[in-house]
C-alpha positions as CSV (number, residue, x, y, z in Angstrom):
1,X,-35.6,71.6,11.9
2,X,-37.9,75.0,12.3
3,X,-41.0,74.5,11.9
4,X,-43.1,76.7,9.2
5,X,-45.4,79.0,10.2
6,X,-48.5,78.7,9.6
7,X,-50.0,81.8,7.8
8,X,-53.4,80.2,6.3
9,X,-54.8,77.5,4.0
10,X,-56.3,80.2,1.1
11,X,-54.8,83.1,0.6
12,X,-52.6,85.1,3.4
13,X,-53.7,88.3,5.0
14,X,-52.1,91.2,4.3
15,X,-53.0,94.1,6.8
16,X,-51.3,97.5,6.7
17,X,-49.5,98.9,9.8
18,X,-50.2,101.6,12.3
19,X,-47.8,103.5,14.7
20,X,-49.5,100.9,17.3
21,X,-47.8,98.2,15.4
22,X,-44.0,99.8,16.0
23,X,-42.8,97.2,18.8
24,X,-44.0,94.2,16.6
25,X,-42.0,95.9,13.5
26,X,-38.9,96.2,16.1
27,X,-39.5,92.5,17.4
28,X,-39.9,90.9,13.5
29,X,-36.5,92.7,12.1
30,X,-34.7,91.9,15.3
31,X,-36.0,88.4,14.8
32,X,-34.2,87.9,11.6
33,X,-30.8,86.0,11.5
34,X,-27.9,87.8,11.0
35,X,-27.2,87.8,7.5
36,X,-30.6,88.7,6.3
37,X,-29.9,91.7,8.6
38,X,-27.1,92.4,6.5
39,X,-28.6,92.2,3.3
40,X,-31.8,94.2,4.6
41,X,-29.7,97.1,6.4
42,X,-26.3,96.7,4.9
43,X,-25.2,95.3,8.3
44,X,-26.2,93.7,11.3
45,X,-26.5,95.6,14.4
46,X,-29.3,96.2,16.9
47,X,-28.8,99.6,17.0
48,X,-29.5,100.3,13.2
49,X,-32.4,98.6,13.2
50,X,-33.5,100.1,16.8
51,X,-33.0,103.5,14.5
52,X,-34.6,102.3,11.5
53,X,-37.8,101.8,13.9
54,X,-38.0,104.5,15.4
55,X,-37.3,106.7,12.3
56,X,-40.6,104.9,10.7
57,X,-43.3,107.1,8.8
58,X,-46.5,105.4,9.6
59,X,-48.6,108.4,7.7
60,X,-46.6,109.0,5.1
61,X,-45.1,104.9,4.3
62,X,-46.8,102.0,3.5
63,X,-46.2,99.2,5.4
64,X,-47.8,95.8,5.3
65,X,-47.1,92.8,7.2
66,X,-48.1,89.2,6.8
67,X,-48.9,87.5,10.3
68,X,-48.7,83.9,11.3
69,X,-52.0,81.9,13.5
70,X,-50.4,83.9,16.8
71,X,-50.8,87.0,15.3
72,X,-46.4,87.4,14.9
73,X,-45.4,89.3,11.8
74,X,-43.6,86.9,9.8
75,X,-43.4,88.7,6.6
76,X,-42.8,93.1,6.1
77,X,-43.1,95.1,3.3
78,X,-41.6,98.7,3.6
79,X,-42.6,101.1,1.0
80,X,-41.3,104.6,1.7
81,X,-42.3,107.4,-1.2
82,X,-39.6,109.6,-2.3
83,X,-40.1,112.3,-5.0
84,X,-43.3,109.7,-6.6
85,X,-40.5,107.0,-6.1
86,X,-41.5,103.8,-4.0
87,X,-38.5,102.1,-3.2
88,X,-39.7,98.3,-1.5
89,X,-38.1,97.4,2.0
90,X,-38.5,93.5,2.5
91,X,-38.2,90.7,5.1
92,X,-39.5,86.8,5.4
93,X,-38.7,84.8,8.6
94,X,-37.0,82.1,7.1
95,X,-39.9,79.7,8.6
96,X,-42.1,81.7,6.5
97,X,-40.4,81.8,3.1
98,X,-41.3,79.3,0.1
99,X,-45.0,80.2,0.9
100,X,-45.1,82.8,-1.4
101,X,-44.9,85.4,1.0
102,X,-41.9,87.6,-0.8
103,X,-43.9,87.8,-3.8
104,X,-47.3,88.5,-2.7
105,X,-46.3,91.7,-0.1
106,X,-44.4,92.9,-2.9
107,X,-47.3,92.5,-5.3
108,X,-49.3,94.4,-2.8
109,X,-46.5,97.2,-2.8
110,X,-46.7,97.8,-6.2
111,X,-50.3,98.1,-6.0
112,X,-50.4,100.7,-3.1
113,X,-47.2,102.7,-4.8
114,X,-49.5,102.8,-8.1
115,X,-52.5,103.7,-6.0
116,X,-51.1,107.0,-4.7
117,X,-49.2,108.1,-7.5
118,X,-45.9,107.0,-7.5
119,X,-44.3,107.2,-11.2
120,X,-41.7,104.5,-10.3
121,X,-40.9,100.9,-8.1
122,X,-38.0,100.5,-7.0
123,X,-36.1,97.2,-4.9
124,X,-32.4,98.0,-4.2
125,X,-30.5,94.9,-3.3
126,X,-27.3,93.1,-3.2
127,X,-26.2,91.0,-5.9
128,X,-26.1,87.9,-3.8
129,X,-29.8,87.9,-2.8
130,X,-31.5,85.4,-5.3
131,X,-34.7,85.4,-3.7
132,X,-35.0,89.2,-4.3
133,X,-33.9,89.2,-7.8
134,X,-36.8,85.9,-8.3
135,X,-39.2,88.5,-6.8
136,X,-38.2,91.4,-8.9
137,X,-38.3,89.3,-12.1
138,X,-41.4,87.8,-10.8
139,X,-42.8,91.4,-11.1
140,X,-41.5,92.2,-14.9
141,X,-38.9,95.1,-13.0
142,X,-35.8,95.7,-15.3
143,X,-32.7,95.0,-13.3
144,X,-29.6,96.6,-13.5
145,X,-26.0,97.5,-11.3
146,X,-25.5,99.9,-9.0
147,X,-21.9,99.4,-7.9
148,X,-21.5,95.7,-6.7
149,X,-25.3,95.6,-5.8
150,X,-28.4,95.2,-8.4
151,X,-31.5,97.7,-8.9
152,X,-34.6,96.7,-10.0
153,X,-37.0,99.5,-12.0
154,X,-40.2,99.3,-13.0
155,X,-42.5,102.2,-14.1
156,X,-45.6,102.0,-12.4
157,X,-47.2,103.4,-15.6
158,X,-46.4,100.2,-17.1
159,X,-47.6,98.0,-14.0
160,X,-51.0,100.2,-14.4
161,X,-51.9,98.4,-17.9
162,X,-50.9,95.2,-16.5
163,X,-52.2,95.1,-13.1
164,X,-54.4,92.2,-12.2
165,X,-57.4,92.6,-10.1
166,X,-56.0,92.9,-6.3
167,X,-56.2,89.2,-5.6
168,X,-54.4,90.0,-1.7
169,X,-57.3,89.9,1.1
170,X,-56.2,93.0,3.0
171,X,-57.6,94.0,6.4
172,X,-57.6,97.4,7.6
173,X,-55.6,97.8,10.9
174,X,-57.4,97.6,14.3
């Protein structure tokens, strides 16, 4: 049996990512099995993900990762900004996940996409991931089909008037 990770005893630190950070992004999606490969790219192969890298927008995405006690990346959140549309790009080690780790980078996504302007959130993923739709329902996003896969909505307007304080301890990157 694997065992978990462990990110912290309180709450887990979130810290946004940097062009110096590239080789750990590389190392943590290569890291995941094959199937969650799948469901993150649409299929598993080195190269994609080698591409997906590379292509990487460190100015004008968010990313945030959640690191273990060694400093690995065992949780990423991808938020790329199309047209004021933030679309959320996720992945959990599975010796990470039950920890609430899903939930709160996504929190922190919606957060950042409100914080510079984005008019919608959006998580496009297949209809077989459960632990997406739990995080998309978690977040009061509207879910509907796109094909055989599911979209989840949410107007950022909306998540505005409901936001929370920013409970996520978030350390700028060194």
């Amino acid at each position: 049996m694997t065992r978990k990770p462990v990110i912290s005893k309180t709450t887990p630190i979130i810290r946004r990512l940097t062009e110096a950070d590239r080789a750990e992004v590389l190392a943590h999606l290569s890291a995941l099995p094959q199937e969650d490969q799948r469901l993150r790219f649409g299929h598993a192969a080195s190269d994609v993900i080698t591409n997906y890298v590379s292509d990487l927008d460190f100015h004008r995405d968010h990313l945030f990762a959640a690191h273990d006690v060694q400093g690995r990346i065992v949780g990423l959140a991808h938020v790329p900004m199309r047209r004021n549309v933030a679309e959320l790009g996720l992945s959990i080690l599975p010796a990470a996940r039950r920890q609430g780790l899903g939930h709160t980078l996504s929190r922190h996504a919606l957060q950042a996409a409100a914080r510079a302007g984005g008019r919608a959130f959006r998580i496009h993923f297949a209809s077989s991931n459960e632990a997406m739709r739990r995080i998309a329902t978690s977040l009061g996003m509207r879910i509907g089909r796109d094909g055989s896969d599911l979209v989840a909505q949410l107007p950022l307007a909306a998540a505005r008037l409901r936001a929370e304080p920013d409970s996520i301890a978030l350390r700028p990157a060194a």
